[in-house]
VEXFI-262395 format. One line per field, with one value per residue: residue in one letter; x, z, y of N, C-alpha, C, O, CB in turn. Coordinates in pm, whole numbers, plus 32768, in hexadecimal, padded with zeros to 4 digits. Atoms other than C-alpha are relative to their C-alpha. Glycine has a CB too. Layout:
! VEXFI-262395
aa: c(a / ...);
nx: c(X / ...);
nz: c(Z / ...);
ny: c(Y / ...);
cax: c(X / ...);
caz: c(Z / ...);
cay: c(Y / ...);
cx: c(X / ...);
cz: c(Z / ...);
cy: c(Y / ...);
ox: c(X / ...);
oz: c(Z / ...);
oy: c(Y / ...);
cbx: c(X / ...);
cbz: c(Z / ...);
cby: c(Y / ...);
//
This chain:
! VEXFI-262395
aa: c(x / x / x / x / x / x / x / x / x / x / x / x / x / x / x / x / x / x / x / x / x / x / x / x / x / x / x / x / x / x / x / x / x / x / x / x / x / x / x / x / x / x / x / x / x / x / x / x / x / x / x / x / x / x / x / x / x / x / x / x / x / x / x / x / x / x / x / x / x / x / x / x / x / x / x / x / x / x / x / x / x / x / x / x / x / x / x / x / x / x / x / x / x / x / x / x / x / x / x / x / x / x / x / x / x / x / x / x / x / x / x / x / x / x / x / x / x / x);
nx: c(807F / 7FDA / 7FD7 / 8026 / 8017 / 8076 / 7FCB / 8077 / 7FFE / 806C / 801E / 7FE4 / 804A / 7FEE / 805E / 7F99 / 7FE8 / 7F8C / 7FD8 / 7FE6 / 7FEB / 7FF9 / 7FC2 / 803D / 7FF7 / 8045 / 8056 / 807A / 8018 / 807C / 8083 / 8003 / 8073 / 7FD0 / 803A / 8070 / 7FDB / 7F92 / 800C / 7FA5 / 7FB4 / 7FCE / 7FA0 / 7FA8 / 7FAC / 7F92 / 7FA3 / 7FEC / 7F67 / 7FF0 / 7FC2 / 7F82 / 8060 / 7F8B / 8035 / 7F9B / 8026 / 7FD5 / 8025 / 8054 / 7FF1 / 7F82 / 8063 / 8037 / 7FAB / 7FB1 / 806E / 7FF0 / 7F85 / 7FCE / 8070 / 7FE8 / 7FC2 / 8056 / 7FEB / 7F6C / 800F / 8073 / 7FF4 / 8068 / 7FEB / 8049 / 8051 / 8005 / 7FB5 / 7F83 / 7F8D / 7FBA / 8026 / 7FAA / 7FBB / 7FE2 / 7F90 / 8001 / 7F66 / 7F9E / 7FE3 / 7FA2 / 7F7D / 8031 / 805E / 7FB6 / 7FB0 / 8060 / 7FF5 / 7F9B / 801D / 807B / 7FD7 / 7FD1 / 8074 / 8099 / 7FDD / 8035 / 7FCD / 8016 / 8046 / 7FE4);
nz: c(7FBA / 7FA4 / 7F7D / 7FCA / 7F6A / 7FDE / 7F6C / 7FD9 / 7F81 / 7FC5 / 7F63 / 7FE8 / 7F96 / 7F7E / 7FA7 / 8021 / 8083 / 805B / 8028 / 80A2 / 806B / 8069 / 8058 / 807B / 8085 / 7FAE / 8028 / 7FED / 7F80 / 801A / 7FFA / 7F98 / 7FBE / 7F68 / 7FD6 / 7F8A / 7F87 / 8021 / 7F96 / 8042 / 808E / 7FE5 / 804B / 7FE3 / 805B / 7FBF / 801D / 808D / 8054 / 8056 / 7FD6 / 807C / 8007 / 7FE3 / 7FF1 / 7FCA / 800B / 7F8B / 7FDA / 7FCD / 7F74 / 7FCF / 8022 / 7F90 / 7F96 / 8048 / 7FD0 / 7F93 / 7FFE / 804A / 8002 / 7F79 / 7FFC / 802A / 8040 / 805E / 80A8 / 7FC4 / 8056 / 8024 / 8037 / 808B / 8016 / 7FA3 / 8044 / 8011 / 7F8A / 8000 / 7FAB / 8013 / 7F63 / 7FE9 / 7F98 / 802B / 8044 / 7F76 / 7FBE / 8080 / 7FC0 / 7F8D / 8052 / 802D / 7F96 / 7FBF / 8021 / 7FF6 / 7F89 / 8020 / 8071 / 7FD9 / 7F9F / 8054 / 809A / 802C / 80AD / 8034 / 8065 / 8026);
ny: c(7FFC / 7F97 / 803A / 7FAC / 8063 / 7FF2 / 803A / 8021 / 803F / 804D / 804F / 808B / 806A / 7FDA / 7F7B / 7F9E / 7FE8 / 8049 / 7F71 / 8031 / 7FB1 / 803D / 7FBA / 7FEE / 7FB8 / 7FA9 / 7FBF / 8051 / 7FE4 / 7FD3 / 808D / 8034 / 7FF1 / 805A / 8076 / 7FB7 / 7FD9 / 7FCE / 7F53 / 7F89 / 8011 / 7F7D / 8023 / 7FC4 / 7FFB / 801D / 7F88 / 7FE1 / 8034 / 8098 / 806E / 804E / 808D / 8059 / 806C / 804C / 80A5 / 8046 / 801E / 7FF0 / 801B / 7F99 / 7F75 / 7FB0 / 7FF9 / 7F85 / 7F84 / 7FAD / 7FB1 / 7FAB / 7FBA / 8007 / 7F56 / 7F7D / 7F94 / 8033 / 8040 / 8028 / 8080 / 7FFD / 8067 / 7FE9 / 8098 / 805B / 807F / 7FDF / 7FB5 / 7F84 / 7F93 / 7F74 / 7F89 / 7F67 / 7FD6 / 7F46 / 7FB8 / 8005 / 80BD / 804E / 8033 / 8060 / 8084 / 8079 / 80A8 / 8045 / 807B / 804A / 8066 / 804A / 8043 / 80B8 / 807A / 8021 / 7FC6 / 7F71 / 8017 / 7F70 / 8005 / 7F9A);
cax: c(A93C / A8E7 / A92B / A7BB / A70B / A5C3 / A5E0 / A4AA / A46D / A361 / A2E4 / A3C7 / A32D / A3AD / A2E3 / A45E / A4B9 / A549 / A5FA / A617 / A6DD / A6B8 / A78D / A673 / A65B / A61C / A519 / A428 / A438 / A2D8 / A22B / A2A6 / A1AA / A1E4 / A17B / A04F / A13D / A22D / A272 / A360 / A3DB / A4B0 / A57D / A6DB / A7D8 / A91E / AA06 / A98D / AAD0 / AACC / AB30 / AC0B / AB2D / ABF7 / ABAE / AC2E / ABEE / ABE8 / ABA9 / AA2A / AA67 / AB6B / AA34 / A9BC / AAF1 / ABA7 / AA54 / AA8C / ABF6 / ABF6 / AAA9 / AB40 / AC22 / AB32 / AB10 / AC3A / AB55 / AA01 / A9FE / A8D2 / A898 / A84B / A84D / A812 / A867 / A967 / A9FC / AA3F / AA36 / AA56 / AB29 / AAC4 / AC02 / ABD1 / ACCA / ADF1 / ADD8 / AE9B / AFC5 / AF27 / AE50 / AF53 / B02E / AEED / AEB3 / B016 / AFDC / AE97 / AF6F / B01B / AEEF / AE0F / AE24 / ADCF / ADDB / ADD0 / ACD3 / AD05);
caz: c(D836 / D946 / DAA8 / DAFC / DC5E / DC9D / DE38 / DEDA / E053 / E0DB / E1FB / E257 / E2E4 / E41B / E441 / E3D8 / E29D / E1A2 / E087 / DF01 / DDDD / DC7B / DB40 / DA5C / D905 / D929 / D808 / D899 / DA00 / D97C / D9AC / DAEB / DBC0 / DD41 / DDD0 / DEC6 / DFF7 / DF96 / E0CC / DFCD / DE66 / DE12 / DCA2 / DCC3 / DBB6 / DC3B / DBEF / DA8C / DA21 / D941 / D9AF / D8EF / D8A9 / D8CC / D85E / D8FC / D8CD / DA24 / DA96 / DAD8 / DC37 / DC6F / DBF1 / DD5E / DE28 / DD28 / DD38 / DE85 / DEA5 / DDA2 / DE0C / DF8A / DF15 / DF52 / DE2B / DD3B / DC37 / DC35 / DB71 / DAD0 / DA28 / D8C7 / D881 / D98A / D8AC / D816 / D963 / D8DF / D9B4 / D959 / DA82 / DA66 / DB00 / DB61 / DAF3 / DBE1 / DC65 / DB44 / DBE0 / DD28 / DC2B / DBAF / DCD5 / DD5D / DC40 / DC27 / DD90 / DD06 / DC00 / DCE8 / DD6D / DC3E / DAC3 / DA33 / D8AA / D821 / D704 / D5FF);
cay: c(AD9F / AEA1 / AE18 / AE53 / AD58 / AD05 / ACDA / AC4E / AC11 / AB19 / AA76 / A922 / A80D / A861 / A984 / AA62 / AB16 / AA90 / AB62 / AAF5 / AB9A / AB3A / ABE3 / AC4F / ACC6 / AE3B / AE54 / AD37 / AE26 / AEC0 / AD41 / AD0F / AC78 / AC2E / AADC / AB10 / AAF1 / ABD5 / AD03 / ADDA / ADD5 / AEC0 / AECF / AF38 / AFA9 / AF76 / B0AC / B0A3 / AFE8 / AECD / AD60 / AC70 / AB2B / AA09 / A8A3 / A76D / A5D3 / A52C / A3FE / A3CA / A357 / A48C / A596 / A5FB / A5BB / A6C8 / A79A / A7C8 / A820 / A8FA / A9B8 / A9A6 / AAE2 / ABEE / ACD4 / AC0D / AB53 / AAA2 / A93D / A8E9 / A780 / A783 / A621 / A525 / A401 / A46E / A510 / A658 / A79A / A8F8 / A9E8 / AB3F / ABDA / AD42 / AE3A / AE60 / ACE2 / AC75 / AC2D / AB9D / AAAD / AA22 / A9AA / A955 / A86A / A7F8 / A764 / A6B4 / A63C / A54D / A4B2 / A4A2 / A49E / A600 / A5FB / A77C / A797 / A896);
cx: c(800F / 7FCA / 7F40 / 7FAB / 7F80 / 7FE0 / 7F7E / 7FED / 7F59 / 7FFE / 803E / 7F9B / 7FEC / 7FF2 / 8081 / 7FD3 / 803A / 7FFA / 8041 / 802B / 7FE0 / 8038 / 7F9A / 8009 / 7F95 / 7F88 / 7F9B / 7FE1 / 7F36 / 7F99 / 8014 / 7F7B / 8037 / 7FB0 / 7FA0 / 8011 / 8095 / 7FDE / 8055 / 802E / 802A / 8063 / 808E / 8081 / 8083 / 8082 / 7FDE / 8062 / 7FBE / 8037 / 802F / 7FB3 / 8082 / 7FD6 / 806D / 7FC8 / 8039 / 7FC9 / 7F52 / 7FF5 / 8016 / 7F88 / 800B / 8063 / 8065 / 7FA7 / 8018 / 8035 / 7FED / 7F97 / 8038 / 8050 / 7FAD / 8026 / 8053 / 7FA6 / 7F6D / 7FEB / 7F50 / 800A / 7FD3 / 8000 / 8038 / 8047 / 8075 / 805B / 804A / 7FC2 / 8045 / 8008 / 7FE1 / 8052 / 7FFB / 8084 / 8040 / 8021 / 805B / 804D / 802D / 7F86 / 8048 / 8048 / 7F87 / 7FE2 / 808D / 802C / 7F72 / 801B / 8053 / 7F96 / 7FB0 / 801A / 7F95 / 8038 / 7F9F / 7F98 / 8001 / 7F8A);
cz: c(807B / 806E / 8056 / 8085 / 8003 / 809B / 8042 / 8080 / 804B / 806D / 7FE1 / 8040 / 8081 / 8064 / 7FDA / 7F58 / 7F98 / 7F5B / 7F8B / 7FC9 / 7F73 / 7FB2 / 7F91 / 7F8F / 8011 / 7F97 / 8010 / 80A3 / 7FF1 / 8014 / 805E / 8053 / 8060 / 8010 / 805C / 8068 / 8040 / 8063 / 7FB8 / 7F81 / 7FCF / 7F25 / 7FF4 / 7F5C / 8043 / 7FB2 / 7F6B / 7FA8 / 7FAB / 802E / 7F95 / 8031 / 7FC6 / 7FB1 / 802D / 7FF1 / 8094 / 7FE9 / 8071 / 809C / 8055 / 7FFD / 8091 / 8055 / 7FC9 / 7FEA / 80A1 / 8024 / 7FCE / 804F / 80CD / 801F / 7FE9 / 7F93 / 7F75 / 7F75 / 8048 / 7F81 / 7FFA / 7F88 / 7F7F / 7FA7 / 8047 / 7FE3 / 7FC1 / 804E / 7FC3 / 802B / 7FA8 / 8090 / 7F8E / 805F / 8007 / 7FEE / 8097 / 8077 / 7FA2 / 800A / 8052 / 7FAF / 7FF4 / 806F / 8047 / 7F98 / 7FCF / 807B / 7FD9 / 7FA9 / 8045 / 804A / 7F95 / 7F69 / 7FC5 / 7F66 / 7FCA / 7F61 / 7FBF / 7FD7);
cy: c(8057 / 7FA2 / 8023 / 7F53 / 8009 / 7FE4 / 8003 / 7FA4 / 7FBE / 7FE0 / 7F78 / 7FBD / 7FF9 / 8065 / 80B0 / 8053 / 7FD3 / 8060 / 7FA9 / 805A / 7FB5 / 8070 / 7FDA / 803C / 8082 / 802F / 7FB2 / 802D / 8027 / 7F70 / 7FF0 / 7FF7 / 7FA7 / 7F90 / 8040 / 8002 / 8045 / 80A1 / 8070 / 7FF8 / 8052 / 7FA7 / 8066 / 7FC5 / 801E / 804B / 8006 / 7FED / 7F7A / 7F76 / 7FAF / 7F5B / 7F98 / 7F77 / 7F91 / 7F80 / 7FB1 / 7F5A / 7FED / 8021 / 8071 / 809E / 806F / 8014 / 80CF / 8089 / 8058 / 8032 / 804C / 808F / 8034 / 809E / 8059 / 8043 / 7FDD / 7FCA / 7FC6 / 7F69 / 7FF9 / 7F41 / 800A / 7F92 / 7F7F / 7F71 / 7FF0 / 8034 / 8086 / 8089 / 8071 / 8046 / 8081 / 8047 / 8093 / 8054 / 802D / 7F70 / 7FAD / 7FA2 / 7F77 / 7F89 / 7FAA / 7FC9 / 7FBD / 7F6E / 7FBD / 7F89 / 7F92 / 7FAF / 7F50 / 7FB0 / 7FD7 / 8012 / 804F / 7FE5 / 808D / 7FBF / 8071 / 8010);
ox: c(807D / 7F69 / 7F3D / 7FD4 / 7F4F / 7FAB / 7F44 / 7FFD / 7EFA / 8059 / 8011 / 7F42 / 7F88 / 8012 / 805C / 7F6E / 80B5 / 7F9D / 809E / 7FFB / 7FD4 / 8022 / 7F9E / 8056 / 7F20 / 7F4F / 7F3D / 7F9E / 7EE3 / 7F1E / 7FB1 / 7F28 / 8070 / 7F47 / 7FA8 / 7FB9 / 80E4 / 7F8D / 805D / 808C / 7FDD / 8080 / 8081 / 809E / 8084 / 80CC / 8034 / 807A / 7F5F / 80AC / 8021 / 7FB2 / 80E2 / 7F61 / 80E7 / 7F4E / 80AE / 7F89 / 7F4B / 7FC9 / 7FE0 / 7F92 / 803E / 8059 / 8086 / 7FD1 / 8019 / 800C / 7FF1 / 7FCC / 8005 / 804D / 7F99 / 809F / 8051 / 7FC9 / 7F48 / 7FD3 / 7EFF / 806C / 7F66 / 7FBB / 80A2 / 8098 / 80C2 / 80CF / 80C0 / 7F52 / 80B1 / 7FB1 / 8019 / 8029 / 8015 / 80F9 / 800E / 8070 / 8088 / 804B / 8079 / 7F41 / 803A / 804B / 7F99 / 7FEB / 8079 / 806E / 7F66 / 7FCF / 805F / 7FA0 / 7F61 / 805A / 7F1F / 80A2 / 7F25 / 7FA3 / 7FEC / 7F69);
oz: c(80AF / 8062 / 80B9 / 8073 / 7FED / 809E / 8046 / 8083 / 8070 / 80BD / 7F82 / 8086 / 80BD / 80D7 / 7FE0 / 7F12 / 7FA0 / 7F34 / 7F99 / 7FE9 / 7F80 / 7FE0 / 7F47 / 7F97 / 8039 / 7FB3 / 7FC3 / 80E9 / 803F / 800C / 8087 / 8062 / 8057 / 7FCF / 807F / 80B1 / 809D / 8055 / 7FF2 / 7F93 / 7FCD / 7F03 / 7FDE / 7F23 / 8080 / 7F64 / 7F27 / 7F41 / 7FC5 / 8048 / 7F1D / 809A / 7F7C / 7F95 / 8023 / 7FFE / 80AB / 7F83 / 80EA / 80D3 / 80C2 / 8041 / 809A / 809F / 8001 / 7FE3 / 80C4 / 805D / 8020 / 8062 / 8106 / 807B / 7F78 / 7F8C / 7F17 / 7F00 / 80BC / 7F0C / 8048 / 7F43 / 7F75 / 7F41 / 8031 / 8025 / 7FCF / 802C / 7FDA / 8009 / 7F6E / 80E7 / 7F24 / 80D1 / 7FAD / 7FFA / 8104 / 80D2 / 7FB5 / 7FDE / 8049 / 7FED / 8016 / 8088 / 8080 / 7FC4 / 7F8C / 8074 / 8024 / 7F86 / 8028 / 809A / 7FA7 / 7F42 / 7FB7 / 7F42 / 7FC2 / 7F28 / 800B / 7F9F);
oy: c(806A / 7F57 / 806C / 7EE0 / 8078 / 7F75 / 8070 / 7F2A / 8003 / 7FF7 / 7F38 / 7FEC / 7FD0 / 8083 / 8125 / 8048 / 7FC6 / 80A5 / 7F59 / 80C7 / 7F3B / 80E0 / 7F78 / 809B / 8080 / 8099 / 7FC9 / 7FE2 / 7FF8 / 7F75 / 7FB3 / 8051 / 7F3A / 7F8C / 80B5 / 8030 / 8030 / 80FC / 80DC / 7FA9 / 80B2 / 7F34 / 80DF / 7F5B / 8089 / 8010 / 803E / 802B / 7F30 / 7F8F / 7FC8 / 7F1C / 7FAB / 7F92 / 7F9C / 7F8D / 7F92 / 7F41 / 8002 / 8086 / 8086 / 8104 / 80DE / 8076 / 8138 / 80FD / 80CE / 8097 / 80A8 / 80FC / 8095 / 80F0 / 8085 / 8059 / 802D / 7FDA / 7FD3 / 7F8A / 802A / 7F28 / 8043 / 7F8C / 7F45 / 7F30 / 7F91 / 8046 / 80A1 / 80AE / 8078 / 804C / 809A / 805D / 80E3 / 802E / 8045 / 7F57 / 7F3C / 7F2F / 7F17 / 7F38 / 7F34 / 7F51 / 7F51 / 7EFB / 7F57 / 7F22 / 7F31 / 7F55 / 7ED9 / 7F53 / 7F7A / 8073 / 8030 / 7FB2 / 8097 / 7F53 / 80D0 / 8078);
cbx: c(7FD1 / 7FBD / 80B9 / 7FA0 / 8041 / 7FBB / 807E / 7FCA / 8045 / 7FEA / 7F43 / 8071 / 802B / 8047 / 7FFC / 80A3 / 801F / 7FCB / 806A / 7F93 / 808B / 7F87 / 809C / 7FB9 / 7FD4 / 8066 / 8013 / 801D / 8080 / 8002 / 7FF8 / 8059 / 7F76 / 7FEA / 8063 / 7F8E / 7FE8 / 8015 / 8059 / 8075 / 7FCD / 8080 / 7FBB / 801C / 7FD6 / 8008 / 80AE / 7FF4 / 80A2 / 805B / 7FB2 / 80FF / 7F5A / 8019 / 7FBB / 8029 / 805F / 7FBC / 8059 / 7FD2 / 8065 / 80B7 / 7F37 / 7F91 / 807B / 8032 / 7F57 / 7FFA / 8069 / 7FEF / 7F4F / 8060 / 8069 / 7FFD / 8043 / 8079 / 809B / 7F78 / 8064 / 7FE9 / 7FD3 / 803B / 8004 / 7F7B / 7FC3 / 8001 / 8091 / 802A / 8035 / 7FB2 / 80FC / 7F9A / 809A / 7FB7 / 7FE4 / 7FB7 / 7F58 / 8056 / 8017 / 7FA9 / 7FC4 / 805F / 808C / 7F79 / 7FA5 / 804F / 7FD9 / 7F95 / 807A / 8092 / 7F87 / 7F75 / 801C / 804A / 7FBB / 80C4 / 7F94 / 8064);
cbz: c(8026 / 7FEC / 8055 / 7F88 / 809E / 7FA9 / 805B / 7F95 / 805E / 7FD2 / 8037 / 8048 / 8000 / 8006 / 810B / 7FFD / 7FFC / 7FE7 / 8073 / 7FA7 / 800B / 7FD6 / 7FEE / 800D / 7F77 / 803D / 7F93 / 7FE2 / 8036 / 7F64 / 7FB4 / 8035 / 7FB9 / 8097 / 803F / 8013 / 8035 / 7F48 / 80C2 / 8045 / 7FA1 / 80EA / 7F86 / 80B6 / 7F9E / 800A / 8025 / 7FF3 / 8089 / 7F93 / 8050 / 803C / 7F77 / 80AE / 7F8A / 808A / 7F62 / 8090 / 7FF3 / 7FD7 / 8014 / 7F61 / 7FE7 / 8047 / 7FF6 / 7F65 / 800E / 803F / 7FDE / 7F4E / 7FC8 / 8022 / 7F9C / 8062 / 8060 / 805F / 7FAC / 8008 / 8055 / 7FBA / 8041 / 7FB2 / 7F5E / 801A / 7FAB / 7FB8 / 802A / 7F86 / 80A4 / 7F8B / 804E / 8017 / 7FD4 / 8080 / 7F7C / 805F / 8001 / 7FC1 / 8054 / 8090 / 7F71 / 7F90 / 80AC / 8018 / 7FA7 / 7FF5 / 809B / 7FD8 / 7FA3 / 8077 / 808D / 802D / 7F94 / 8061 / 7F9E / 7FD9 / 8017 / 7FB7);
cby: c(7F71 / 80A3 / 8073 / 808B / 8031 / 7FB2 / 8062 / 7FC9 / 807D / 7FA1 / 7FEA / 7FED / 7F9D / 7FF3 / 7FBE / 7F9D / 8043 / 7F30 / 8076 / 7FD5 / 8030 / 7FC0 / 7FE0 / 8019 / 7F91 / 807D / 8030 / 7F4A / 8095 / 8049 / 7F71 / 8037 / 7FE3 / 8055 / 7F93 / 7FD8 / 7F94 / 7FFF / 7FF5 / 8017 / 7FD7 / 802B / 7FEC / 7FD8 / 8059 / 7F64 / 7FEB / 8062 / 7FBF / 8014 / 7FBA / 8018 / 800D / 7FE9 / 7FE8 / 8023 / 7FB0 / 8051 / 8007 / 7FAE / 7FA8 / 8006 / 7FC1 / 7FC7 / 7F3A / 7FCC / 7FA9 / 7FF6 / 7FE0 / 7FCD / 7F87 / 7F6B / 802A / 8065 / 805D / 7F57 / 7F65 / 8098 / 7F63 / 80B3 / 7FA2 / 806F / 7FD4 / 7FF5 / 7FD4 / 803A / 7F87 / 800F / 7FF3 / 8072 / 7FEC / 8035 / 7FCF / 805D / 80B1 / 8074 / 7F90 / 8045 / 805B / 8073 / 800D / 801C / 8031 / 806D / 7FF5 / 805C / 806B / 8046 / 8081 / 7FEF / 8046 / 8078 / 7F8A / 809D / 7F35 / 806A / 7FDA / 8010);
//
């Protein structure tokens, strides 16, 4: 899949900016339709490389804590839930994070049970 972002900045509550990405599918970019308090939307293809889709079986509980770490490394991967009940996430890991994915989840490994899904 191509690495491509849908990045969309609104008005916070607090009167600031506030600054969303999402990893869309790049042949449903043509439907995009902004929310009605949306100040920018922009779609971004991200070097035109390919990412390495991952799947993983967490712990429900573990979903958001491991969303956030993982997502905390600018630029490294972008988790996405793909079934809530079942607790399984796919990591889109971009190319050249590979490496740094993995000791990243090898440290996640001692706090949390990660179960690879082929």
């Amino acid at each position: 899949m191509k690495c491509v972002y849908t990045v969309i900045a609104t008005r916070s509550r607090s009167g600031g900016i506030a600054w969303q990405s999402h990893p869309v599918n790049a042949r449903l970019l043509r439907h995009f339709i902004p929310r009605k308090d949306t100040l920018l939307s922009a779609h971004v293809l991200v070097n035109g490389m390919d990412t390495q889709s991952r799947y993983f079986r967490l712990r429900r509980e573990d979903i958001a804590y491991f969303k956030f770490i993982i997502e905390s490394y600018e630029g490294m991967a972008v988790v996405r839930t793909k079934d809530p009940y079942e607790a399984v996430v796919e990591l889109m890991v971009a190319p050249g994070w590979e490496k740094d994915f993995e000791e990243v989840l090898e440290g996640l490994r001692t706090e949390m049970t990660i179960e690879p899904i082929s």
